[in-house]
LUMDOKOL-867298 format. One record per residue (C-alpha): residue number from 1; residue in one letter; x, y, z. Coordinates in steps of 0.5 Angstrom, whole numbers. Layout:
REM LUMDOKOL-867298
+-----+---+-------+-------+-------+
|   k | r |  east | north |    up |
+-----+---+-------+-------+-------+
| NUM | A |     X |     Y |     Z |
...
+-----+---+-------+-------+-------+
//
This chain:
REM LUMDOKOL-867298
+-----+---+-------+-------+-------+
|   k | r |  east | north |    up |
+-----+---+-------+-------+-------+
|   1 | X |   -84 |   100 |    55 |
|   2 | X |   -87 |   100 |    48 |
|   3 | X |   -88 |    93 |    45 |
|   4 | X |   -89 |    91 |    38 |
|   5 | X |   -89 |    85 |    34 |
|   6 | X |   -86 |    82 |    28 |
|   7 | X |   -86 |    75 |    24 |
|   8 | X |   -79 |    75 |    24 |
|   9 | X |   -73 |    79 |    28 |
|  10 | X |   -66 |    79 |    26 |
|  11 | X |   -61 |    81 |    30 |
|  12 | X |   -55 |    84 |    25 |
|  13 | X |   -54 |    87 |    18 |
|  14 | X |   -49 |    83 |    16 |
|  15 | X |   -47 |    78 |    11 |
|  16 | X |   -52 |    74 |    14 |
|  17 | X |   -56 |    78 |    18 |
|  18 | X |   -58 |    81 |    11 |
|  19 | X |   -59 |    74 |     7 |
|  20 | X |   -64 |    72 |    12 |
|  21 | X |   -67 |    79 |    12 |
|  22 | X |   -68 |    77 |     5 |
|  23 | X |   -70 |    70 |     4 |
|  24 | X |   -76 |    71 |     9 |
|  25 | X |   -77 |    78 |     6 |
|  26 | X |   -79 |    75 |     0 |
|  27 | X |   -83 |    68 |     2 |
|  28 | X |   -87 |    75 |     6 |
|  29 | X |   -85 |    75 |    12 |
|  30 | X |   -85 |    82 |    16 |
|  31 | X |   -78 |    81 |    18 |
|  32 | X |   -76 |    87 |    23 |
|  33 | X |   -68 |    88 |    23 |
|  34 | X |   -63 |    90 |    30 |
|  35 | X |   -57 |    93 |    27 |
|  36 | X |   -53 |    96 |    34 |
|  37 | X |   -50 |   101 |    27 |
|  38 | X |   -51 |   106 |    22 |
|  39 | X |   -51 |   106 |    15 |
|  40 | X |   -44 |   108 |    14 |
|  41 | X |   -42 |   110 |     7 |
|  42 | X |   -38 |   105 |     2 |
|  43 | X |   -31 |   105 |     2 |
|  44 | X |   -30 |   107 |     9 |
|  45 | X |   -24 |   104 |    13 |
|  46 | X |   -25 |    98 |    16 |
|  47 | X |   -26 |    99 |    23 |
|  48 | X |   -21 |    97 |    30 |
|  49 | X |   -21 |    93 |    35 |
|  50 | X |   -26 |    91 |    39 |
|  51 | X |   -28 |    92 |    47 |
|  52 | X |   -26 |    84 |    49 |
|  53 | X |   -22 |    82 |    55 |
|  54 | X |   -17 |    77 |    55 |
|  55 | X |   -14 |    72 |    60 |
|  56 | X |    -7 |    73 |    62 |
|  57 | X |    -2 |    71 |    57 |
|  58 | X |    -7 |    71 |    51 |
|  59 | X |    -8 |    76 |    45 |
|  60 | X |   -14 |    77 |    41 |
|  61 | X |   -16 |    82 |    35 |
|  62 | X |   -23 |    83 |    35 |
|  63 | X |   -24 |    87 |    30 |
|  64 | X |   -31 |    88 |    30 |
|  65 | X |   -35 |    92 |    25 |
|  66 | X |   -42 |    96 |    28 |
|  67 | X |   -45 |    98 |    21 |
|  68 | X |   -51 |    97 |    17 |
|  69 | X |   -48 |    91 |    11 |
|  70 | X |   -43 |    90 |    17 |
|  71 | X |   -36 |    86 |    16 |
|  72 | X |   -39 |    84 |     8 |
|  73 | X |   -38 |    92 |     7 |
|  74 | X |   -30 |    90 |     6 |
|  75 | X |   -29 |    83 |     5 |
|  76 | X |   -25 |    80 |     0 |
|  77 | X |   -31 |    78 |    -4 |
|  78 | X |   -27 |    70 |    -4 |
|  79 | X |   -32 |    65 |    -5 |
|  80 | X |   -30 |    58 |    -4 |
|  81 | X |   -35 |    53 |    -2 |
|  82 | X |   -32 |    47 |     3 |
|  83 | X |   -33 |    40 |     1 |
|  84 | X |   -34 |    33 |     6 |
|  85 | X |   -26 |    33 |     7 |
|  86 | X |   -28 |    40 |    11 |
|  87 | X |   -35 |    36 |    14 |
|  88 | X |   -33 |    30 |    16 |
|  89 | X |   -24 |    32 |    19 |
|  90 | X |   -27 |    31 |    26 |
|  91 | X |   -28 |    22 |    23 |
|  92 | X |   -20 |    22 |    21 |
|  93 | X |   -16 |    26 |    27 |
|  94 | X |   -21 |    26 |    33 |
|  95 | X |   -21 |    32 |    34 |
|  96 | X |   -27 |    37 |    34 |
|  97 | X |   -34 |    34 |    32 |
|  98 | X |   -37 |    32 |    25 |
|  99 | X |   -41 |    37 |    22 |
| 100 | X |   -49 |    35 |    22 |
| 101 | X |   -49 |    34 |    15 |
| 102 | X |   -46 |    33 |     8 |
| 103 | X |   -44 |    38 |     2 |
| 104 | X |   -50 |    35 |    -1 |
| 105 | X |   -54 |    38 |     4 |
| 106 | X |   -52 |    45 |     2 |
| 107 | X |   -51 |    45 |    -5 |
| 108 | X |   -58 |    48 |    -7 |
| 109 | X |   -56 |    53 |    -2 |
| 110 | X |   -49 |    54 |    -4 |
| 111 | X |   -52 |    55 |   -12 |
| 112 | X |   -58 |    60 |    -9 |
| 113 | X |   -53 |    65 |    -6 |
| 114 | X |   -48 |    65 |   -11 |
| 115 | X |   -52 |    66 |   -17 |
| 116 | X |   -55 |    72 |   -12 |
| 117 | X |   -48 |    74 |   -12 |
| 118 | X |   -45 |    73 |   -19 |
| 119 | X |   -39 |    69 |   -18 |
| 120 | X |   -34 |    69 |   -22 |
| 121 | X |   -28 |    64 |   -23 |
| 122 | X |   -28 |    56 |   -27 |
| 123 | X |   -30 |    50 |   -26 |
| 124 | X |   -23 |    47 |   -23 |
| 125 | X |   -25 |    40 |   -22 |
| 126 | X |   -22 |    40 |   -16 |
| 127 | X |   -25 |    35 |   -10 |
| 128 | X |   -24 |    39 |    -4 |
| 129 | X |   -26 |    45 |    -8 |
| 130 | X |   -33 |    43 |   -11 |
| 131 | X |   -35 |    47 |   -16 |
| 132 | X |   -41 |    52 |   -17 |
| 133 | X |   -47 |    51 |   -22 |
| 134 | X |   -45 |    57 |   -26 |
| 135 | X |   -39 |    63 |   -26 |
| 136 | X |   -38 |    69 |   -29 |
| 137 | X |   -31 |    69 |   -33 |
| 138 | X |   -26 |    70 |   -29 |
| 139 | X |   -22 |    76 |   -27 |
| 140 | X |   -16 |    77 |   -31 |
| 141 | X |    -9 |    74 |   -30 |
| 142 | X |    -3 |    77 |   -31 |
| 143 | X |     3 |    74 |   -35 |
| 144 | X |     7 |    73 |   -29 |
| 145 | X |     2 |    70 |   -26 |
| 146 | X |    -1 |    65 |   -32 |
| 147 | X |     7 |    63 |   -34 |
| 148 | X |     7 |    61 |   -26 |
| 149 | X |     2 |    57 |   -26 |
| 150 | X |     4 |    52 |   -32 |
| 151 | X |    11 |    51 |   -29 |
| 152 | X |     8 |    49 |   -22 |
| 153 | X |     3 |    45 |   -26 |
| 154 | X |     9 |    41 |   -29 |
| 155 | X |    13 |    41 |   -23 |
| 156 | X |    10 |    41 |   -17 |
| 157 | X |     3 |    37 |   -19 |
| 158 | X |     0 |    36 |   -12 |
| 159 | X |    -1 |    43 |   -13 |
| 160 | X |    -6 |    48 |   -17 |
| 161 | X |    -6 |    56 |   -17 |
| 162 | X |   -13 |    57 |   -19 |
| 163 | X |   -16 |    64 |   -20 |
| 164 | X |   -20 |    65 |   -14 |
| 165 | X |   -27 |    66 |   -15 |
| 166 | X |   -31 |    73 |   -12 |
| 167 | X |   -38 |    75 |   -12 |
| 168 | X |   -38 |    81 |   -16 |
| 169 | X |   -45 |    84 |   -12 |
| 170 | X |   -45 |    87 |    -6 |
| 171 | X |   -49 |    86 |     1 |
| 172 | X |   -52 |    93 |    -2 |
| 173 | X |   -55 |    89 |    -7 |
| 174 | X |   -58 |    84 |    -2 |
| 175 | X |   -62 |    89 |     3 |
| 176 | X |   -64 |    93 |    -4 |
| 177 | X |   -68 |    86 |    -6 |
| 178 | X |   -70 |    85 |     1 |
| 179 | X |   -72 |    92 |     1 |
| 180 | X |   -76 |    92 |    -5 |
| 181 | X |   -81 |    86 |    -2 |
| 182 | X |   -84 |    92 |     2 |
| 183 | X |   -84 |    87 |     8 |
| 184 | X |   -76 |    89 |    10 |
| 185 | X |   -76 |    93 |    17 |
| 186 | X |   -68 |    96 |    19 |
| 187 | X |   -68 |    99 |    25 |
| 188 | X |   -61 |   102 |    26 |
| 189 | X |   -57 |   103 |    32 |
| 190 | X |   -60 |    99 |    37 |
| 191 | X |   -57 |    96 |    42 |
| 192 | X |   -61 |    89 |    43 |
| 193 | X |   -59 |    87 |    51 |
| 194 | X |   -64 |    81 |    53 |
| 195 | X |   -67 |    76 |    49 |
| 196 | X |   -73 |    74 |    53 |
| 197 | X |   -74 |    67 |    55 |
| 198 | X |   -82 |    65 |    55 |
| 199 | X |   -84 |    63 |    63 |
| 200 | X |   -88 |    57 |    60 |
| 201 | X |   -84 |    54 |    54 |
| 202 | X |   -77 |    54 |    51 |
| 203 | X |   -78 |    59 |    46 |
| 204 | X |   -76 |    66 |    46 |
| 205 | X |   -82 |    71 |    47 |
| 206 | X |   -79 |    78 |    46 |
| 207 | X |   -72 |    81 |    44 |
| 208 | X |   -71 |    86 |    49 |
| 209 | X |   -66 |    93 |    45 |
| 210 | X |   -65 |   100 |    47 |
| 211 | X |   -65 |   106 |    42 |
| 212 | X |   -59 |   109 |    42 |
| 213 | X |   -62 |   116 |    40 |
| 214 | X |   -67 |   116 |    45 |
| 215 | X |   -64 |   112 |    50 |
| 216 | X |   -72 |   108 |    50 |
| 217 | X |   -72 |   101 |    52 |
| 218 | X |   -77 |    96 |    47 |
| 219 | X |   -79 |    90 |    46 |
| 220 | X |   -80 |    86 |    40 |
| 221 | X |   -84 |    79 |    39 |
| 222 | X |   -84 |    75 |    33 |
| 223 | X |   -86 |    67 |    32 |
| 224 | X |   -78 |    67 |    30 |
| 225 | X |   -71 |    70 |    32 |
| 226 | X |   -64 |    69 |    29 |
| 227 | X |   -58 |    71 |    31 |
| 228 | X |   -53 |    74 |    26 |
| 229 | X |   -49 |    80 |    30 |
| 230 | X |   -43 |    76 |    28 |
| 231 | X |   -39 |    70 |    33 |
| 232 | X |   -37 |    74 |    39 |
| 233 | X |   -43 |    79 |    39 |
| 234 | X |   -48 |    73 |    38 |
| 235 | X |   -45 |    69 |    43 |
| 236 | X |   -44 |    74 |    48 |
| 237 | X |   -52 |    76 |    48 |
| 238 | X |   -54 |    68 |    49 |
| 239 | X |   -49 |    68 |    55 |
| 240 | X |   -52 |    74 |    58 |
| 241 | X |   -59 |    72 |    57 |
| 242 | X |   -57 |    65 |    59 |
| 243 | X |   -54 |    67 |    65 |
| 244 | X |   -60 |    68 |    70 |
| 245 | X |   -61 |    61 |    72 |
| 246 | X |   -63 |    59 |    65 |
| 247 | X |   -57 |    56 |    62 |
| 248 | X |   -57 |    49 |    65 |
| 249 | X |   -64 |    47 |    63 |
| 250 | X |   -62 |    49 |    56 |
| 251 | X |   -60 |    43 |    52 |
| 252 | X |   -53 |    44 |    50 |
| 253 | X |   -51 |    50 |    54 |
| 254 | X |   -45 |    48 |    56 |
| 255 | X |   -42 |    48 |    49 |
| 256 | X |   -44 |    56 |    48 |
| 257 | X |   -37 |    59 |    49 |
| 258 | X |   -32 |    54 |    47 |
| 259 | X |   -29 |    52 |    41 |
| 260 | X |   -27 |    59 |    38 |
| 261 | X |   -23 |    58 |    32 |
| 262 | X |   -20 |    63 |    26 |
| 263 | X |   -14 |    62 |    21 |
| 264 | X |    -8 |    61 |    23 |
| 265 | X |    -5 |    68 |    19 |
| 266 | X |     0 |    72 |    19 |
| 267 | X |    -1 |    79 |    21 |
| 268 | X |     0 |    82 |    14 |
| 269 | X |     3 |    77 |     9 |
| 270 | X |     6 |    72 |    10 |
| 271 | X |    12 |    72 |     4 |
| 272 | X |    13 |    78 |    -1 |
| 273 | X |    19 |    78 |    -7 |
| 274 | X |    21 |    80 |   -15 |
| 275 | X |    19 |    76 |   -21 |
| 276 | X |    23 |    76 |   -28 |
| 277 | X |    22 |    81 |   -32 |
| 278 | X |    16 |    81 |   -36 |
| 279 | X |    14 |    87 |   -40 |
| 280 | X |     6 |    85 |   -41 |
| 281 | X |     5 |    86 |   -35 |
| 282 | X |     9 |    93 |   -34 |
| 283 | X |     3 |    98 |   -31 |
| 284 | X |    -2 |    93 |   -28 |
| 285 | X |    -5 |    97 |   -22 |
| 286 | X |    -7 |    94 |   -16 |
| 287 | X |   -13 |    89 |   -17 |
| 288 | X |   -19 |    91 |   -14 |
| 289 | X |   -21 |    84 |   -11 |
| 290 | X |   -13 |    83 |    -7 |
| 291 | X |   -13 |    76 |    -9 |
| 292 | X |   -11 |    74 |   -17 |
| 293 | X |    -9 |    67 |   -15 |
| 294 | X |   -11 |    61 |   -10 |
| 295 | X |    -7 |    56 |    -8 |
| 296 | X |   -12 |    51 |    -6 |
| 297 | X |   -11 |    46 |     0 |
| 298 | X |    -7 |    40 |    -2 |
| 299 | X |    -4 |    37 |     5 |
| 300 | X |    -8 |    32 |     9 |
| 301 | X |   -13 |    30 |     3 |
| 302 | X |   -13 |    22 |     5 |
| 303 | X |   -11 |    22 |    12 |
| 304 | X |    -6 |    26 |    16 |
| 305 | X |     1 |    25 |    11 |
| 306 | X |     5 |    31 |    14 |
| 307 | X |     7 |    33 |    22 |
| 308 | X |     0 |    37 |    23 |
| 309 | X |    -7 |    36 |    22 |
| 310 | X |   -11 |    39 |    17 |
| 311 | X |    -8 |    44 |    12 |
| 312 | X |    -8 |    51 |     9 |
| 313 | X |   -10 |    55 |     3 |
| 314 | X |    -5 |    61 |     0 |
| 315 | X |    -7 |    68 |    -3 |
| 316 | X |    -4 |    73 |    -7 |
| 317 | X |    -2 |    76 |   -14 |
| 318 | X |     3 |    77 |   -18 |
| 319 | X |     5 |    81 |   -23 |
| 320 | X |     1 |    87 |   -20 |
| 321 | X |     2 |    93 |   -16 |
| 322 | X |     2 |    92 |    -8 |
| 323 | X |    -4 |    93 |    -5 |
| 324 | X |    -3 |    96 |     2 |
| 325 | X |    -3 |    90 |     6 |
| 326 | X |     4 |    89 |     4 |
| 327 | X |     8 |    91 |    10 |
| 328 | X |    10 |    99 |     9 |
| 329 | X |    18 |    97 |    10 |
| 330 | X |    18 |    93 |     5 |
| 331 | X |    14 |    97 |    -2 |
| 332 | X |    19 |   102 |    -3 |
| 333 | X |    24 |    96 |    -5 |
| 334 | X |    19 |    92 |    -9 |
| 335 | X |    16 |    99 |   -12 |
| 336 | X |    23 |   100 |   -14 |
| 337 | X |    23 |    93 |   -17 |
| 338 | X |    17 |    94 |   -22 |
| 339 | X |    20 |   100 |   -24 |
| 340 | X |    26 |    96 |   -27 |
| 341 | X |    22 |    92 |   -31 |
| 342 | X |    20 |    86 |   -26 |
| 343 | X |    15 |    85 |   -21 |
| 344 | X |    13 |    84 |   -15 |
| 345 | X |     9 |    78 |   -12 |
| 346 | X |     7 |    76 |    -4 |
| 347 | X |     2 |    72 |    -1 |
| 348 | X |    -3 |    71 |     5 |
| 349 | X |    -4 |    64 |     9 |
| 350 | X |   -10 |    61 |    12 |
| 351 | X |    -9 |    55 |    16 |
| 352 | X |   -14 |    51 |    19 |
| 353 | X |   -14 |    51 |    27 |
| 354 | X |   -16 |    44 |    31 |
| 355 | X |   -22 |    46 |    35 |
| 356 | X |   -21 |    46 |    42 |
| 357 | X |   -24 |    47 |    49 |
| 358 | X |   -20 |    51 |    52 |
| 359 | X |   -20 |    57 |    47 |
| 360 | X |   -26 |    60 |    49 |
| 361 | X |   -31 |    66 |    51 |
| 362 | X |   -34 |    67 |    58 |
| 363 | X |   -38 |    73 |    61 |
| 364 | X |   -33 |    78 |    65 |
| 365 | X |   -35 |    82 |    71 |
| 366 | X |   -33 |    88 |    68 |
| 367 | X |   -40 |    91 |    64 |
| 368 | X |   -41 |    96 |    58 |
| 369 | X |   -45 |   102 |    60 |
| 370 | X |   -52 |    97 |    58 |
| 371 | X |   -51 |    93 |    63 |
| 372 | X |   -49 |    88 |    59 |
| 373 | X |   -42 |    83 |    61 |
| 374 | X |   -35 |    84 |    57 |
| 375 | X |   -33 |    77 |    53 |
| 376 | X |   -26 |    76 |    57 |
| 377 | X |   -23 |    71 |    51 |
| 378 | X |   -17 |    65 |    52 |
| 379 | X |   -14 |    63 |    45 |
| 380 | X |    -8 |    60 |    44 |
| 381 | X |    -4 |    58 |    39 |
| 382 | X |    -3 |    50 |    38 |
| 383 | X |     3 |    46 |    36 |
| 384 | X |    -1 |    43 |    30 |
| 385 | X |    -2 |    51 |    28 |
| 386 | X |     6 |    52 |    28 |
| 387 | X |     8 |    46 |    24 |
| 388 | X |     3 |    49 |    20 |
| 389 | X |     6 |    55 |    19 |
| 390 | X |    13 |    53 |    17 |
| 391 | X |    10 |    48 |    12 |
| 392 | X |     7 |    54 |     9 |
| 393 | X |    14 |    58 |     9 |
| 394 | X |    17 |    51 |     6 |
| 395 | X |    11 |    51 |     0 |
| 396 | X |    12 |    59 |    -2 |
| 397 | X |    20 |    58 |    -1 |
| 398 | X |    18 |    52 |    -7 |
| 399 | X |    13 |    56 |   -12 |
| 400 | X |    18 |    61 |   -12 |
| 401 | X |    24 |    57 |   -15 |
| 402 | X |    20 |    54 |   -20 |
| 403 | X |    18 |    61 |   -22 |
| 404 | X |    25 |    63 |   -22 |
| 405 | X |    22 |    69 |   -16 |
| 406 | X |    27 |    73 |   -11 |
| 407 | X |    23 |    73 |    -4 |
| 408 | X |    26 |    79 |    -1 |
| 409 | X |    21 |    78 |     5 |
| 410 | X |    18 |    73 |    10 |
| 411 | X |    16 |    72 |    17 |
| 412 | X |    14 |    65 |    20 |
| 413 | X |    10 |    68 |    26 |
| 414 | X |     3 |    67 |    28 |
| 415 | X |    -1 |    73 |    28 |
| 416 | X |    -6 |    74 |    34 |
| 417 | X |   -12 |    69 |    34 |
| 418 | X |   -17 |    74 |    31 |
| 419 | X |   -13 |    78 |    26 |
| 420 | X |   -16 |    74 |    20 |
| 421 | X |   -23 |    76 |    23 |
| 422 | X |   -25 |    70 |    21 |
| 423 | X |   -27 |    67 |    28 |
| 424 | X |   -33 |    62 |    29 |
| 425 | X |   -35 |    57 |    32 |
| 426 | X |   -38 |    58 |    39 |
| 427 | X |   -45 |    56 |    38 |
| 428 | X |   -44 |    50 |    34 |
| 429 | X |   -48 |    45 |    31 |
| 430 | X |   -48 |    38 |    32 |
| 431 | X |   -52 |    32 |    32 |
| 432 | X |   -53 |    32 |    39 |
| 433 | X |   -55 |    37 |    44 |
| 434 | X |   -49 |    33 |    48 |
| 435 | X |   -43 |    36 |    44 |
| 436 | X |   -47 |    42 |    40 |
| 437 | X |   -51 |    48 |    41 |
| 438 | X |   -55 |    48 |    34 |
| 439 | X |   -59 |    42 |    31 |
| 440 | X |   -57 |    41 |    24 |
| 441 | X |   -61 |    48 |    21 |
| 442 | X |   -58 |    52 |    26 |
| 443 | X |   -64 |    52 |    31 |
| 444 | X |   -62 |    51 |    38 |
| 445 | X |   -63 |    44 |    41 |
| 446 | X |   -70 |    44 |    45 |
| 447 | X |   -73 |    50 |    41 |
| 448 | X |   -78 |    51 |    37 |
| 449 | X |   -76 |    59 |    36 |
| 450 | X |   -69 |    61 |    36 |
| 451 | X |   -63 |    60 |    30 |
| 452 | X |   -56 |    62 |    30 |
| 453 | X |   -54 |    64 |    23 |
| 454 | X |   -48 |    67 |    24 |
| 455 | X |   -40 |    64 |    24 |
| 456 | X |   -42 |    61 |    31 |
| 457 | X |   -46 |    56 |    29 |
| 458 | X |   -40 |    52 |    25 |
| 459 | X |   -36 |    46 |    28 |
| 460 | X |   -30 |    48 |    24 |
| 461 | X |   -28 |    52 |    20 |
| 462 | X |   -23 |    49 |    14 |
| 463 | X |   -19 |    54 |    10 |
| 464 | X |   -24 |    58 |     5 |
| 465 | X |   -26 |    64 |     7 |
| 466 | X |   -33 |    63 |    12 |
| 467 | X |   -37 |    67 |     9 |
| 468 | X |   -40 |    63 |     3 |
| 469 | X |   -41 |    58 |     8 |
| 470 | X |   -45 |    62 |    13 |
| 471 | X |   -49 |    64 |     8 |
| 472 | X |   -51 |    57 |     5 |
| 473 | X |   -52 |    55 |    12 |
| 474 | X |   -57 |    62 |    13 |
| 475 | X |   -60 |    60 |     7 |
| 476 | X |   -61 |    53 |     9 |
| 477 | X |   -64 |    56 |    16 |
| 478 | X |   -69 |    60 |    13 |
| 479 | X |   -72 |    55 |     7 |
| 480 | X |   -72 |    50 |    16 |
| 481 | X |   -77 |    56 |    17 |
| 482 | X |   -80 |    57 |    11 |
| 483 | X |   -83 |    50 |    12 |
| 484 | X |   -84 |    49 |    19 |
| 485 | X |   -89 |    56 |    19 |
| 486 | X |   -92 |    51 |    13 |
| 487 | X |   -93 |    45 |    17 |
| 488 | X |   -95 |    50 |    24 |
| 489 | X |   -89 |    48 |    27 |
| 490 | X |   -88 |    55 |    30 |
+-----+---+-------+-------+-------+
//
């Protein structure tokens, strides 16, 4: 079996694989990259389910993506930083942990990677919405839109309509300043099936990968590993590698697997209708960002004053052509409304869900063609997510008849856990290996060598898109790395 050695082995080119690839890249480390995919052209189709087992009576969507940039190749681009409301939840309903640490502690970590990713947007002020240093202009409203958010601001004003805030650079733009370091190695499909344990430590010793292309078996040591092949898959190679007598001495073990979260959402949109005419808006084409407007969460921001816990987010337009998530029964009828002169306008939710132990990942008997177990997945949705739901419908249902809007189309079910492909939370950080995996820098507790740097790592998951968080807390692992290597902690 070849053996090769590295200062730094990142499984996943993702979102977060590729930021650490660059971070330590660039503080000259010689980072070698696993990425079980390929090098996939942009604008590809977004990929389908994933293998996952799930238990009787329970659905999961996991819609994973094995490509070089991964899941950042077709996100939405909204980058919305969460705030001590999201952090410290747990200390007002009980339920879930607290974060280890504070907005304080990822607000340089937060500016670094939106100024990498040239974020657009405004300075909105609001507390649960920190604002960043600097943005670039905001993308462009419609007329429909800009009336819309004066009359709610006059009429409902607990509630903001913002414009949402999008990176305007790519995961391609990340690998490409990693690259350019001369330090970066991608090694694309290749399965990594073991992380191995040293027989003398606690540290990880080597990672274990098969090549696809020659089916020959490797491994690879490095002083340092990060995990970034996104929730499931991380969680799943951890279990696995865990599973031969080791998961009970390693601090924190019995939480890897639980407390598995994703937005409560609807399948497509959650509500769609007709605005006034409005001639200046007359021939706009979709935006290519999807969202053009952002309700803020503005439920539970002092204590829990409705009949759910925490709240919800809502995205979508207004003003513009549909884009191919609105549901396909519905467009003609909206189309035919824009040809009249009117517009159209729809919305998508994300909701928080409370963080529970039951909903869980575990190993199945049944293996892929490595030898590596199947995830068998429980989830299911909560009382607290279907209030959630109805209050959603409710405050759509009150946007639109202060714009004077026609709704032509809503649906209060819950779509299957997984389809916000947001999921997060099975590694998670804490303040004690009692109730968490990951210290505060996403290093598993009792290791001086392993970090998980993906959405696993997050106790909860609020109601902004994850991926400028995990990316903060990628950032933050690296600069813990970065530091300790000084002080010869590794």
């Amino acid at each position: 079996m070849a053996v090769t050695e590295y200062d730094a082995v990142v499984v996943g080119c993702g979102a977060t694989g590729s930021w650490s690839a660059k971070r330590l890249a660039e503080a000259g480390y010689r980072v070698l990259v696993l990425e079980a995919g390929q090098t996939v052209a942009l604008g590809s189709s977004m990929p389908g389910a994933a293998k996952c087992l799930t238990a009787d009576g329970d659905e999961f969507n996991w819609i994973g993506t094995e490509r070089v940039g991964g899941r950042m190749a077709h996100w939405g681009r909204v980058c919305l930083r969460m705030s001590d409301l999201d952090f410290t939840a747990a200390e007002r309903d009980g339920c879930g942990i607290s974060w280890p640490l504070r907005y304080r502690d990822l607000q340089d970590h937060y500016d670094r990677v939106e100024a990498f990713l040239e974020v657009s947007g405004a300075r909105d002020d609001l507390p649960q919405l920190p604002n960043g240093n600097h943005y670039l202009a905001p993308q462009r409203s419609s007329t429909t839109e800009l009336n819309w958010t004066a009359q709610v601001a006059r009429r409902m004003p607990k509630v903001s309509i913002i414009a949402p805030r999008e990176a305007t650079v790519g995961v391609g733009a990340v690998l490409a300043a990693a690259r350019v370091t001369g330090n970066l190695t991608i090694r694309e499909r290749c399965r990594v099936t073991r992380i191995v344990f040293s027989r003398l430590t606690d540290d990880v010793e080597s990672i274990e990968y098969v090549d696809l292309a020659s089916g020959a078996t490797h491994l690879v040591k490095a002083r340092v590993f990060l995990l970034a092949a996104s929730t499931l898959p991380s969680t799943r190679l951890l279990l696995h590698s865990l599973a031969e007598g080791r998961r009970q001495s390693m601090p924190g073990a019995n939480i890897i697997g639980h407390f598995l979260m994703d937005h409560v959402c609807a399948t497509s949109v959650v509500a769609a209708g007709i605005t006034p005419r409005c001639d200046s808006d007359a021939g706009l084409e979709a935006h290519p960002g999807r969202y053009t407007i952002c309700v803020p969460r503005f439920t539970n921001l002092a204590g829990t004053q409705e009949k759910f816990s925490r709240g919800y987010s809502l995205f979508g337009s207004a003003g513009w052509a549909l884009p191919e998530l609105v549901p396909q029964d519905l467009q003609p009828a909206l189309n035919d409304a824009r040809a009249a002169g009117a517009s159209a306008f729809w919305f998508q939710a994300w909701g928080e869900p409370l963080p529970a132990y039951e909903n869980a990942v575990a190993l199945s008997p049944e293996v892929d063609q490595w030898g590596i177990p199947l995830l068998r997945v429980s989830y299911k949705h909560s009382n607290n997510d279907s209030l959630m739901r109805e209050h959603q419908l409710e405050t759509i249902h009150e946007l639109s008849e202060v714009a004077g809007f026609s709704m032509s189309y809503e649906t209060s079910a819950l779509a299957s856990p997984g389809t916000a492909i947001h999921e997060v939370g099975t590694i998670r950080m804490g303040s004690s290996a009692e109730s968490s995996a990951l210290n505060s820098f996403a290093r598993a507790w009792g290791m001086r060598n392993l970090y998980v740097v993906d959405g696993a790592a997050m106790p909860s998951i609020g109601t902004q898109n994850p991926t400028l968080t995990m990316l903060a807390l990628a950032d933050r692992a690296c600069t813990d790395i970065i530091a300790r290597e000084r002080r010869s902690e590794l």
